[in-house]
C-alpha positions as CSV (number, residue, x, y, z in Angstrom):
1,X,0.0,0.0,0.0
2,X,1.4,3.9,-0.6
3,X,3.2,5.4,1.8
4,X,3.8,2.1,4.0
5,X,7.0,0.4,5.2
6,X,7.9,-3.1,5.2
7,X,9.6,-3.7,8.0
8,X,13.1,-4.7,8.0
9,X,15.1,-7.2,10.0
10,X,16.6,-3.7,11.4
11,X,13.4,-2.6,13.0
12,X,12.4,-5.7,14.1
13,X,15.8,-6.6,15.9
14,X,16.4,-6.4,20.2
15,X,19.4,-4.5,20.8
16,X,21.3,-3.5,23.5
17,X,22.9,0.1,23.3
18,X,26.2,0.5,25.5
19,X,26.3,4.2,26.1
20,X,29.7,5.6,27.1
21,X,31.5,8.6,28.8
22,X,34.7,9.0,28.4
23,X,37.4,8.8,30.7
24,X,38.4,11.5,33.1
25,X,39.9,15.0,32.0
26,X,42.5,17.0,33.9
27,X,39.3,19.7,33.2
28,X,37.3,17.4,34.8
29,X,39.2,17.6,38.0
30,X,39.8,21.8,37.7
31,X,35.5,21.7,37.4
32,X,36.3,23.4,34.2
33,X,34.0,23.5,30.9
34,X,35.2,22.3,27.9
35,X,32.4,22.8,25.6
36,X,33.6,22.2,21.8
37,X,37.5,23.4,23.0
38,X,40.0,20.8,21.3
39,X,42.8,19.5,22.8
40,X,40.8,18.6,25.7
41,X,42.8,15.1,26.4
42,X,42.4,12.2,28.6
43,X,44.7,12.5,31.7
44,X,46.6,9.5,33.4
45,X,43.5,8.5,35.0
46,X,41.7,8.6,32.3
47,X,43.7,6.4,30.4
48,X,43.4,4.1,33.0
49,X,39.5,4.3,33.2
50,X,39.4,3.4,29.7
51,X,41.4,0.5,29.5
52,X,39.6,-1.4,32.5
53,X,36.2,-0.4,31.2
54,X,37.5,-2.4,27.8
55,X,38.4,-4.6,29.1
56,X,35.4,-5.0,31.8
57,X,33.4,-5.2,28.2
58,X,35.7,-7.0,26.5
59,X,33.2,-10.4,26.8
60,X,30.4,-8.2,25.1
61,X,29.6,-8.8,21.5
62,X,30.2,-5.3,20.6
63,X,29.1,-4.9,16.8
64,X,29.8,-1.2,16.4
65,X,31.7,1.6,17.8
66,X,30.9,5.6,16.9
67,X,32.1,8.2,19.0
68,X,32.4,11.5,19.6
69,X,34.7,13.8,17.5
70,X,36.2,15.3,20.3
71,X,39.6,14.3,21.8
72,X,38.8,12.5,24.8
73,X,35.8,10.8,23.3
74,X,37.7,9.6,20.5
75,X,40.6,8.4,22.9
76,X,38.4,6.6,24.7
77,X,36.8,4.6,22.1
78,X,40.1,3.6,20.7
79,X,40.6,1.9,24.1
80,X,37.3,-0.4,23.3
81,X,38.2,-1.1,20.2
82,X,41.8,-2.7,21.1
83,X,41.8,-6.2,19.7
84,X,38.8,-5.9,18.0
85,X,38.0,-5.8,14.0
86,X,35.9,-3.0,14.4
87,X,36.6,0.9,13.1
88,X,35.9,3.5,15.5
89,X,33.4,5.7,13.5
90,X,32.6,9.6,14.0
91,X,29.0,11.7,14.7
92,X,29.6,15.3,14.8
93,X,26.1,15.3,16.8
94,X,27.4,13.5,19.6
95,X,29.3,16.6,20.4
96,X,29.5,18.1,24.2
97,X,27.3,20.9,24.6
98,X,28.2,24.1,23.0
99,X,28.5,26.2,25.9
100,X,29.7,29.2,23.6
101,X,31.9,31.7,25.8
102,X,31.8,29.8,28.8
103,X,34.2,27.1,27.7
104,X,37.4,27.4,29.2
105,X,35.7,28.8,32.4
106,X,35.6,27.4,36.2
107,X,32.3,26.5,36.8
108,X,33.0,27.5,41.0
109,X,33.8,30.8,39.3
110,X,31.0,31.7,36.9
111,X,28.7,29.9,39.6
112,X,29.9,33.7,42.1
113,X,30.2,36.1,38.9
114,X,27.7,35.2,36.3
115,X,24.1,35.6,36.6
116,X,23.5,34.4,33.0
117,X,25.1,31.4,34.1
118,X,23.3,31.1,37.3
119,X,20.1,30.9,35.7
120,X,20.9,28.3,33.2
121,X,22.0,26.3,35.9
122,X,18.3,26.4,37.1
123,X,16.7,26.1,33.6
124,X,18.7,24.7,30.7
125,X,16.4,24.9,28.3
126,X,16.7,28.7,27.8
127,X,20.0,29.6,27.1
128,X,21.5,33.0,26.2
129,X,23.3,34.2,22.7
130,X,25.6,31.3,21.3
131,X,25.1,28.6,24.5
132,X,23.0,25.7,23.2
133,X,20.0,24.6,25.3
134,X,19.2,21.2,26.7
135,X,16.7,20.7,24.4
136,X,18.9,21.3,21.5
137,X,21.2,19.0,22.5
138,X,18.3,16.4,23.2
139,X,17.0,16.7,19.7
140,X,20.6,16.4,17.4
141,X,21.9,13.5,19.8
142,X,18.6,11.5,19.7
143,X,18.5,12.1,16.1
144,X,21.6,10.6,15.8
145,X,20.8,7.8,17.5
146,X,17.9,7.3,15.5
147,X,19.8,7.4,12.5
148,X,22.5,5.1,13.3
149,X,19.7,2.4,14.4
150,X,17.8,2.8,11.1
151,X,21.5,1.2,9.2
152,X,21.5,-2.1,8.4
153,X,25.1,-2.8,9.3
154,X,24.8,-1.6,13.3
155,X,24.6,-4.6,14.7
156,X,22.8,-5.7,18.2
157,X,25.3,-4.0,20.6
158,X,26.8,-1.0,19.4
159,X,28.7,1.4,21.6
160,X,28.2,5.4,21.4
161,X,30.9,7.1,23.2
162,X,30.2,10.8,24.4
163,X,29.7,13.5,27.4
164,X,27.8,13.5,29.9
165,X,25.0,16.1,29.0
166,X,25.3,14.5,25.7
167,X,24.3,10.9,28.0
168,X,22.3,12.4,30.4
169,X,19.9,14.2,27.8
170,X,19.6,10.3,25.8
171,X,18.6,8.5,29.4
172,X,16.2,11.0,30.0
173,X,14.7,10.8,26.4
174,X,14.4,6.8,27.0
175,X,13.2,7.3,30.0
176,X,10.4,10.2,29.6
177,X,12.5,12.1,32.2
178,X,11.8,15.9,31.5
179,X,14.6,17.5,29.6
180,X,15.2,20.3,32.4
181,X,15.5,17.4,34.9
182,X,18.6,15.6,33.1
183,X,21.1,17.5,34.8
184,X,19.7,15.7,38.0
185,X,21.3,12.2,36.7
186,X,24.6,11.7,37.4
187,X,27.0,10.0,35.1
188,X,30.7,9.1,36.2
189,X,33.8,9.2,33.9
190,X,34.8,6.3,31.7
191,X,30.8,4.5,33.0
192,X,28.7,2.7,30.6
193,X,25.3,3.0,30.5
194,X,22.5,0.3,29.0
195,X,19.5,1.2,26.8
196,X,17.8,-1.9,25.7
197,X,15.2,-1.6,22.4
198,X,13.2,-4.0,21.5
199,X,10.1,-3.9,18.8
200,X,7.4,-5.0,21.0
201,X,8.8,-3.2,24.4
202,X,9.1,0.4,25.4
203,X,12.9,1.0,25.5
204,X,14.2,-0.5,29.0
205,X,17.2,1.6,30.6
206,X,18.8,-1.0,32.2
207,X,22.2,0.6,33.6
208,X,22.7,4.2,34.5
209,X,26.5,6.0,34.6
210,X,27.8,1.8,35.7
211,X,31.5,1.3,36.1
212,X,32.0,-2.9,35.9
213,X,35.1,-4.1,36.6
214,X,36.8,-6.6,34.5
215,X,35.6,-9.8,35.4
216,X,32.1,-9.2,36.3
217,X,30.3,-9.2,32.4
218,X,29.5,-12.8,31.6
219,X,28.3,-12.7,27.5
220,X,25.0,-12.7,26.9
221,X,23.1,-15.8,26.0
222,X,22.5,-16.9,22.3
223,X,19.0,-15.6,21.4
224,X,16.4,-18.5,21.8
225,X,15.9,-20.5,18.2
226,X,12.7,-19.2,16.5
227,X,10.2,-22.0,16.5
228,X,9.6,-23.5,13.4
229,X,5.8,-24.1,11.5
230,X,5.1,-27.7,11.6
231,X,5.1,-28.8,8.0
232,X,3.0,-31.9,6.4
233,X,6.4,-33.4,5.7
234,X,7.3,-33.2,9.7
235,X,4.2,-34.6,10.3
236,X,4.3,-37.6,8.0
237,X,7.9,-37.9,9.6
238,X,6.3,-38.0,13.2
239,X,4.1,-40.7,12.3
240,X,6.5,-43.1,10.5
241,X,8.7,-42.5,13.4
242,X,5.0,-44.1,15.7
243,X,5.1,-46.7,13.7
244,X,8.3,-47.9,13.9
């Protein structure tokens, strides 16, 4: 019929989304915004975050990685893909938040001198000149979500590695959270969080800002066969078999 869909073994597949943060900052530390700033670069302790949480998920079938363009995203998805035969591919939308002249700043700082700043604090989703609302980011990083799960090559577990508005905003989409309540969620350096989608399910968060250690993943069952019709040659089959 015009204007329907078939549906496709994409839309119809479970999958388990592993959404990570990466690993800690020397900014991170200082309480200082990065925003879109490069050069912002995993520190010695992030390094280290990294490399247990891959290999913490290093039993997970992981199908896909996409990351980040920034430094410290990037860095840390080169960590999961380490002995894997899987490229670590870039979304510009899964950017931190554009936080325009603020980046570079202390937040204890701007908290004591900036009213503008104090008052998107309280509501981020108004924002002044050139500072991106929580909404906005909401809508680009959902969208490219969305767009990476409509591919046919994604795969059931595919990692997204990001910030932690960028995460924050995500969960609380999945979870019918209101947007100006994100901030509320708290998501640690180098964590993974769990989305499960399924057809027939409302999406299922089923980890929030987690940091396993190596050792405590077991991989996931096999999916359960999909039961077969019986056929008239099965049946005629069954019956010899009686007989005999």
């Amino acid at each position: 019929m015009h204007g329907m869909k078939e549906e496709s073994t994409q839309d119809s597949m479970k999958r388990t989304l592993l959404i990570v943060r990466h690993g800690q900052t020397t900014w991170n530390t200082e309480h200082r915004l990065p925003g879109l700033l490069p050069g912002v670069a995993l520190n010695e302790t992030g390094r280290k975050q990294a490399a247990r949480l891959a290999e913490a998920l290093s039993v997970m079938p992981i199908s896909a990685i996409i990351s980040s363009p920034l430094e410290r995203a990037r860095d840390t998805a080169a960590y999961l893909a380490q002995g894997r035969d899987i490229p670590v591919q870039i979304e510009s939308d899964l950017v931190d938040t554009d936080v325009g002249p603020w980046a570079g700043r202390v937040i204890s700082e701007l908290s004591k001198e900036d009213s503008a700043w104090q008052a998107y604090v309280k509501d981020p989703t108004t924002a002044p000149e050139g500072v991106e609302t929580f909404p906005h980011v909401q809508q680009r990083v959902v969208a490219a979500i969305e767009r990476w799960l409509a591919q046919d090559n994604l795969g059931t577990h595919p990692v997204f590695v990001a910030h932690a508005d960028v995460i924050k905003l995500l969960l609380a989409y999945y979870m019918g959270l209101e947007t100006r309540r994100a901030g509320s969620l708290h998501i640690d350096n180098a964590s993974v969080s769990l989305i499960e989608l399924d057809k027939d399910q409302p999406p299922h968060v089923v980890a929030m800002g987690w940091n396993p250690q190596p050792g405590w993943l077991k991989p996931p069952a096999p999916p359960a066969p999909t039961p077969q019709e019986p056929t008239l040659s099965n049946h005629a089959q069954e019956v010899g078999e009686q007989k005999t």
